[in-house]
N, C-alpha and C positions, 0 to 999 in steps of 0.2 A: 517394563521395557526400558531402555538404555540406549544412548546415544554416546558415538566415538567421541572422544573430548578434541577439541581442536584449537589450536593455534592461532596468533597473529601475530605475523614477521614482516613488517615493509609493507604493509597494505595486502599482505597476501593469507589467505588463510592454508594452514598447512596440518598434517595429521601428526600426531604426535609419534611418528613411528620409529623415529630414533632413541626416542627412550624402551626401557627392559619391560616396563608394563604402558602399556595406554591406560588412562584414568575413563574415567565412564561416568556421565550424567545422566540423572534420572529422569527419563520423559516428565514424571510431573512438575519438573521446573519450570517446563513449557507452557503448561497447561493456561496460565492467562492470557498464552500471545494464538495458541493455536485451537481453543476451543468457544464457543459460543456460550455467553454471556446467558439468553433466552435460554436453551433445552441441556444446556451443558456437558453437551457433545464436541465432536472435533468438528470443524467445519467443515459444512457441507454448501459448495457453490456459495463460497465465502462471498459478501457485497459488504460494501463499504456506504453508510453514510456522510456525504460529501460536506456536511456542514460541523460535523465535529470528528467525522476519523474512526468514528468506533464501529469495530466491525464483528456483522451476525449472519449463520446459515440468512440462506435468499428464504427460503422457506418461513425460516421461523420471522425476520424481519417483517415481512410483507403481511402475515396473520398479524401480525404484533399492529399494523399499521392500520388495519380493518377498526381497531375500536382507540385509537391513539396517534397522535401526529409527534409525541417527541421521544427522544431517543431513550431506552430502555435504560441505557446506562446512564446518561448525564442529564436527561429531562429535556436538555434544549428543542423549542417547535424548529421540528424537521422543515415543513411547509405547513401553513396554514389550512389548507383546505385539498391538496396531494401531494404528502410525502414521498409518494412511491416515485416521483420528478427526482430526486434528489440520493436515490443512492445507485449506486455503481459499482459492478462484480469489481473484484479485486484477483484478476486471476495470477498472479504472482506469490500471494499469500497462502491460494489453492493447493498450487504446485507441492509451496513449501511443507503443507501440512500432510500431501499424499509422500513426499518423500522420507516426512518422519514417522509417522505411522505408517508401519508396514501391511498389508493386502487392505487397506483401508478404501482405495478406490477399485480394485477388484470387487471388493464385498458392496459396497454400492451401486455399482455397474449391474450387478446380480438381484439386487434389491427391484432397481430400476425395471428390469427386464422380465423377474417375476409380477410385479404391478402392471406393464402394459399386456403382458400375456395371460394374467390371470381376468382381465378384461375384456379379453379379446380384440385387443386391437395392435395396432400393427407397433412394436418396437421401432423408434426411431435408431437410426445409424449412431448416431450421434454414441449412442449408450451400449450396442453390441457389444457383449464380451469380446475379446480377441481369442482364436482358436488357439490352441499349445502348442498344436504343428507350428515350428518357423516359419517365416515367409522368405522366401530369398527374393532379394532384390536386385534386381541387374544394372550394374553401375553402365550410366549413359557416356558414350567416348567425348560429348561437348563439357558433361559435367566437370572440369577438372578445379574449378574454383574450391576449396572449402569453403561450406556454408557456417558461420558464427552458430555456436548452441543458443545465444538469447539471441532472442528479437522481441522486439516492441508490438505490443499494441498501434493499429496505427491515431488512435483517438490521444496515445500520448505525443502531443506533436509540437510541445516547448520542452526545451533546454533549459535548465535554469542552474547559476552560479551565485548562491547564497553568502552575499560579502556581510560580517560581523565585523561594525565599525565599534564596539565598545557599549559600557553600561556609566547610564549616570552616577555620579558619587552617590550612595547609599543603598545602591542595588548589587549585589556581593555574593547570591545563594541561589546560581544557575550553573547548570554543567554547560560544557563543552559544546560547541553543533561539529557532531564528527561527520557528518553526511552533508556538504556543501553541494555537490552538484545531484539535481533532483529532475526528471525527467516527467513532465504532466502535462494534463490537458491544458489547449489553447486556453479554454471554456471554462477551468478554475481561475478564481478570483484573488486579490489581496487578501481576503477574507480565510481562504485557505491554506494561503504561503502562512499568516499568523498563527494560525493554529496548526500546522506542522512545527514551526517554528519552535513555540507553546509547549509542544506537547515534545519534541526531543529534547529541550535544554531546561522543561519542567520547571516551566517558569510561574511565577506567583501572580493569582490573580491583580494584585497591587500593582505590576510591573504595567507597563506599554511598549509596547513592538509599535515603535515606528519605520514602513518601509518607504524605501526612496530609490528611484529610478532617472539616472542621468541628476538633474534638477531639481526631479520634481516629487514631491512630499506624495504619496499615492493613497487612494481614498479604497477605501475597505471592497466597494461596490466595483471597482475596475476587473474587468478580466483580464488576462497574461495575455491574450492575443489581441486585445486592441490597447494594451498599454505595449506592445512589442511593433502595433504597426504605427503607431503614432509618434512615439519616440527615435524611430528608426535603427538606421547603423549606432548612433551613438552609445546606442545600449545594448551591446552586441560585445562578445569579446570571443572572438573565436567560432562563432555561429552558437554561444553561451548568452541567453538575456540575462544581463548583470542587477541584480538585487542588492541594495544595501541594504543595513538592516542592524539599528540600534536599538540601546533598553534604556524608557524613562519612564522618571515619574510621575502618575496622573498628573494635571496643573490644577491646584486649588481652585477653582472659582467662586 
Protein backbone atom coordinates (compact mmCIF):
# COMPACT_ATOMS: atom_id res chain seq x y z
CA UNK A 1 0.00 0.00 0.00
CA UNK A 2 1.15 3.46 -0.87
CA UNK A 3 0.47 6.86 0.11
CA UNK A 4 0.35 10.32 -2.18
CA UNK A 5 3.60 12.15 -1.35
CA UNK A 6 2.85 15.55 -0.03
CA UNK A 7 4.24 18.79 0.22
CA UNK A 8 4.95 21.90 2.58
CA UNK A 9 4.56 25.39 1.20
CA UNK A 10 3.88 28.15 3.93
CA UNK A 11 2.54 26.12 6.60
CA UNK A 12 0.32 24.55 4.05
CA UNK A 13 0.44 20.91 3.03
CA UNK A 14 -0.13 20.57 -0.71
CA UNK A 15 -0.17 17.47 -3.32
CA UNK A 16 2.37 17.22 -5.42
CA UNK A 17 0.17 17.57 -8.59
CA UNK A 18 2.11 20.02 -10.56
CA UNK A 19 4.72 17.80 -11.09
CA UNK A 20 4.79 14.86 -14.31
CA UNK A 21 4.70 12.05 -11.81
CA UNK A 22 3.64 12.19 -7.86
CA UNK A 23 6.24 10.24 -5.80
CA UNK A 24 4.57 7.59 -3.51
CA UNK A 25 5.45 6.43 0.02
CA UNK A 26 5.41 3.20 1.37
CA UNK A 27 2.82 2.62 4.16
CA UNK A 28 5.46 0.96 6.06
CA UNK A 29 7.24 4.05 6.89
CA UNK A 30 4.24 4.58 8.98
CA UNK A 31 4.19 1.62 10.66
CA UNK A 32 5.75 3.06 14.13
CA UNK A 33 3.53 5.92 14.33
CA UNK A 34 0.31 4.11 13.22
CA UNK A 35 0.51 0.64 14.61
CA UNK A 36 0.52 -0.93 18.12
CA UNK A 37 3.45 -1.56 19.78
CA UNK A 38 1.45 -4.92 22.02
CA UNK A 39 -0.42 -7.09 19.03
CA UNK A 40 1.29 -5.22 16.11
CA UNK A 41 -1.55 -4.30 14.37
CA UNK A 42 -2.84 -0.91 13.10
CA UNK A 43 -4.68 0.80 15.83
CA UNK A 44 -7.66 -0.09 17.01
CA UNK A 45 -9.45 2.63 19.45
CA UNK A 46 -6.06 3.98 19.62
CA UNK A 47 -5.65 5.35 23.84
CA UNK A 48 -2.84 7.20 24.85
CA UNK A 49 -0.99 6.82 28.01
CA UNK A 50 -1.04 10.18 29.84
CA UNK A 51 2.22 9.82 31.72
CA UNK A 52 4.52 9.24 28.84
CA UNK A 53 2.63 9.53 25.25
CA UNK A 54 2.90 6.22 24.02
CA UNK A 55 0.14 4.94 22.40
CA UNK A 56 -1.72 1.19 22.21
CA UNK A 57 -5.19 -0.54 20.82
CA UNK A 58 -7.63 0.26 24.02
CA UNK A 59 -7.98 -3.37 24.01
CA UNK A 60 -4.51 -4.58 24.01
CA UNK A 61 -3.51 -1.60 26.72
CA UNK A 62 -6.14 -2.54 29.26
CA UNK A 63 -5.22 -6.64 29.20
CA UNK A 64 -1.68 -5.58 29.23
CA UNK A 65 -2.72 -3.61 32.44
CA UNK A 66 -4.54 -6.74 34.12
CA UNK A 67 -0.94 -8.28 35.21
CA UNK A 68 1.32 -4.78 34.93
CA UNK A 69 1.12 -1.21 35.87
CA UNK A 70 4.02 0.28 33.57
CA UNK A 71 4.04 1.06 30.07
CA UNK A 72 4.87 -1.81 27.57
CA UNK A 73 7.20 0.42 25.82
CA UNK A 74 9.16 2.54 28.24
CA UNK A 75 8.43 0.65 31.64
CA UNK A 76 7.55 3.86 33.53
CA UNK A 77 4.68 2.89 36.59
CA UNK A 78 1.57 4.12 34.81
CA UNK A 79 -0.25 4.24 38.46
CA UNK A 80 0.58 2.50 41.16
CA UNK A 81 -2.27 0.48 42.12
CA UNK A 82 -4.78 1.65 38.74
CA UNK A 83 -3.34 2.43 35.60
CA UNK A 84 -6.43 2.31 33.77
CA UNK A 85 -6.85 6.17 35.71
CA UNK A 86 -4.30 7.31 33.42
CA UNK A 87 -4.91 6.69 29.76
CA UNK A 88 -7.02 8.53 27.41
CA UNK A 89 -8.50 7.53 23.76
CA UNK A 90 -6.62 9.58 21.29
CA UNK A 91 -9.21 10.00 18.77
CA UNK A 92 -7.36 12.16 16.44
CA UNK A 93 -4.68 9.67 15.91
CA UNK A 94 -7.85 7.05 15.17
CA UNK A 95 -9.08 9.23 12.51
CA UNK A 96 -5.61 9.39 11.07
CA UNK A 97 -4.99 5.80 10.95
CA UNK A 98 -8.70 4.89 9.42
CA UNK A 99 -7.81 7.41 6.68
CA UNK A 100 -4.55 5.78 5.82
CA UNK A 101 -5.50 2.42 5.69
CA UNK A 102 -8.02 1.93 3.47
CA UNK A 103 -11.70 -0.23 4.34
CA UNK A 104 -9.75 -0.63 7.68
CA UNK A 105 -12.61 0.79 9.79
CA UNK A 106 -15.28 -0.84 7.58
CA UNK A 107 -13.63 -4.33 8.24
CA UNK A 108 -13.73 -3.55 11.96
CA UNK A 109 -17.14 -2.15 12.10
CA UNK A 110 -18.01 -5.91 10.60
CA UNK A 111 -15.94 -7.66 12.97
CA UNK A 112 -17.68 -5.78 15.78
CA UNK A 113 -21.08 -6.62 14.45
CA UNK A 114 -20.37 -10.27 13.75
CA UNK A 115 -19.22 -10.56 17.72
CA UNK A 116 -22.35 -9.02 19.16
CA UNK A 117 -24.53 -10.98 16.72
CA UNK A 118 -22.88 -14.16 16.96
CA UNK A 119 -23.82 -13.75 20.81
CA UNK A 120 -26.97 -12.80 20.35
CA UNK A 121 -27.14 -9.71 21.64
CA UNK A 122 -28.08 -6.51 20.46
CA UNK A 123 -25.49 -4.53 18.22
CA UNK A 124 -24.75 -1.13 19.59
CA UNK A 125 -25.36 1.87 17.04
CA UNK A 126 -22.36 3.03 17.76
CA UNK A 127 -20.80 0.18 15.52
CA UNK A 128 -23.68 -0.50 12.60
CA UNK A 129 -22.21 -0.68 9.28
CA UNK A 130 -23.70 2.15 7.14
CA UNK A 131 -26.01 0.79 4.21
CA UNK A 132 -24.50 1.54 0.51
CA UNK A 133 -27.70 3.13 -0.35
CA UNK A 134 -26.89 6.97 -0.02
CA UNK A 135 -28.68 8.85 2.36
CA UNK A 136 -29.81 12.33 1.08
CA UNK A 137 -29.83 14.84 3.44
CA UNK A 138 -31.93 17.81 3.28
CA UNK A 139 -30.16 21.01 3.77
CA UNK A 140 -32.05 23.09 6.57
CA UNK A 141 -33.09 26.96 5.21
CA UNK A 142 -31.47 28.44 8.99
CA UNK A 143 -28.26 26.29 8.25
CA UNK A 144 -26.46 28.69 6.21
CA UNK A 145 -23.33 29.14 8.43
CA UNK A 146 -20.42 26.67 7.27
CA UNK A 147 -19.66 24.25 9.92
CA UNK A 148 -15.34 24.00 10.25
CA UNK A 149 -14.33 20.04 9.27
CA UNK A 150 -12.34 19.97 12.86
CA UNK A 151 -13.70 20.25 16.03
CA UNK A 152 -12.31 19.60 19.23
CA UNK A 153 -12.99 17.29 21.87
CA UNK A 154 -14.53 19.29 24.46
CA UNK A 155 -12.11 17.77 27.41
CA UNK A 156 -9.39 19.64 25.29
CA UNK A 157 -10.25 22.96 26.78
CA UNK A 158 -6.53 24.90 27.21
CA UNK A 159 -4.81 26.59 24.52
CA UNK A 160 -1.28 26.49 24.93
CA UNK A 161 1.65 28.73 23.09
CA UNK A 162 4.99 26.94 23.77
CA UNK A 163 7.59 29.99 23.93
CA UNK A 164 11.43 28.46 23.41
CA UNK A 165 13.64 30.83 25.28
CA UNK A 166 16.95 29.02 24.54
CA UNK A 167 19.44 26.07 25.80
CA UNK A 168 22.34 26.47 28.28
CA UNK A 169 25.94 26.52 26.90
CA UNK A 170 26.76 22.89 26.40
CA UNK A 171 23.28 21.66 25.36
CA UNK A 172 23.67 21.68 21.33
CA UNK A 173 21.86 18.11 20.05
CA UNK A 174 18.07 19.05 20.01
CA UNK A 175 15.69 19.67 16.92
CA UNK A 176 13.48 22.36 16.46
CA UNK A 177 9.74 22.43 18.33
CA UNK A 178 7.93 22.91 15.05
CA UNK A 179 4.47 22.54 16.88
CA UNK A 180 4.21 25.61 19.20
CA UNK A 181 0.72 26.01 19.64
CA UNK A 182 -0.77 22.65 21.41
CA UNK A 183 -4.47 22.43 22.36
CA UNK A 184 -5.15 20.08 25.77
CA UNK A 185 -6.74 19.21 28.57
CA UNK A 186 -7.20 21.61 31.63
CA UNK A 187 -6.33 18.35 33.65
CA UNK A 188 -2.65 17.81 32.03
CA UNK A 189 -0.05 18.78 34.22
CA UNK A 190 3.62 20.43 33.85
CA UNK A 191 4.58 16.89 33.82
CA UNK A 192 2.96 16.41 30.43
CA UNK A 193 3.85 19.82 28.55
CA UNK A 194 7.88 18.17 29.46
CA UNK A 195 7.33 15.21 28.01
CA UNK A 196 5.70 16.51 24.90
CA UNK A 197 8.22 18.84 24.85
CA UNK A 198 10.98 15.77 25.40
CA UNK A 199 9.69 13.75 23.08
CA UNK A 200 9.37 16.35 19.85
CA UNK A 201 12.74 18.09 20.21
CA UNK A 202 14.23 14.37 21.38
CA UNK A 203 15.83 15.64 23.96
CA UNK A 204 18.48 13.87 26.12
CA UNK A 205 17.82 12.40 29.22
CA UNK A 206 20.87 14.73 30.76
CA UNK A 207 19.04 17.72 29.52
CA UNK A 208 16.16 19.76 32.05
CA UNK A 209 13.10 21.40 30.67
CA UNK A 210 12.63 24.09 32.81
CA UNK A 211 8.97 25.57 32.37
CA UNK A 212 7.89 29.11 33.50
CA UNK A 213 4.61 30.85 33.53
CA UNK A 214 4.39 34.79 33.86
CA UNK A 215 7.20 34.62 37.00
CA UNK A 216 6.78 31.86 38.05
CA UNK A 217 9.41 28.70 37.86
CA UNK A 218 6.35 25.81 37.57
CA UNK A 219 6.49 22.51 39.58
CA UNK A 220 6.06 19.34 37.53
CA UNK A 221 2.67 18.55 39.90
CA UNK A 222 0.65 21.67 38.57
CA UNK A 223 -2.21 21.22 36.28
CA UNK A 224 -2.71 23.95 33.07
CA UNK A 225 -6.05 24.72 34.49
CA UNK A 226 -5.08 25.84 38.00
CA UNK A 227 -1.82 27.35 36.92
CA UNK A 228 -4.17 29.40 34.09
CA UNK A 229 -6.69 30.39 36.81
CA UNK A 230 -4.09 31.49 39.30
CA UNK A 231 -1.89 33.33 37.27
CA UNK A 232 -4.65 35.09 35.35
CA UNK A 233 -4.88 37.55 32.30
CA UNK A 234 -1.06 37.87 32.63
CA UNK A 235 -0.47 34.61 31.12
CA UNK A 236 -2.76 34.96 28.43
CA UNK A 237 -1.86 36.27 25.00
CA UNK A 238 -4.73 36.15 22.71
CA UNK A 239 -6.96 33.63 24.87
CA UNK A 240 -3.09 31.42 24.31
CA UNK A 241 -1.63 30.41 28.03
CA UNK A 242 1.78 31.33 27.37
CA UNK A 243 4.58 28.73 28.41
CA UNK A 244 8.14 29.45 28.37
CA UNK A 245 10.24 27.05 28.27
CA UNK A 246 14.30 26.54 28.50
CA UNK A 247 17.04 23.75 28.34
CA UNK A 248 19.51 23.19 31.24
CA UNK A 249 21.73 21.51 32.87
CA UNK A 250 21.01 19.19 35.84
CA UNK A 251 22.75 21.38 38.87
CA UNK A 252 25.52 19.26 40.49
CA UNK A 253 24.73 18.66 44.07
Amino acid sequence: MYLNGLRSHEGFIMSDSDSEEEPQLPLNQFYPYIRCALCCGFFIDATTITECLHTFCKSCIVKHFFYSNRCPTCSIVVHQTQPLYNIRPDRQLQDIVYKMVPFLEEFERERMCTFYKGRGMDVPKSVVVSPSVPVVIKRQKKDTIPQSVFTFPPELDVSLLLDFVGAEEGINNYKPLERRYVRVSGEATVRHVELFIRRKMELSSTCQVDVVCGDHLLDHFQSLKDIQSSVGEEALQDGLLVLHFGLVLPSQS
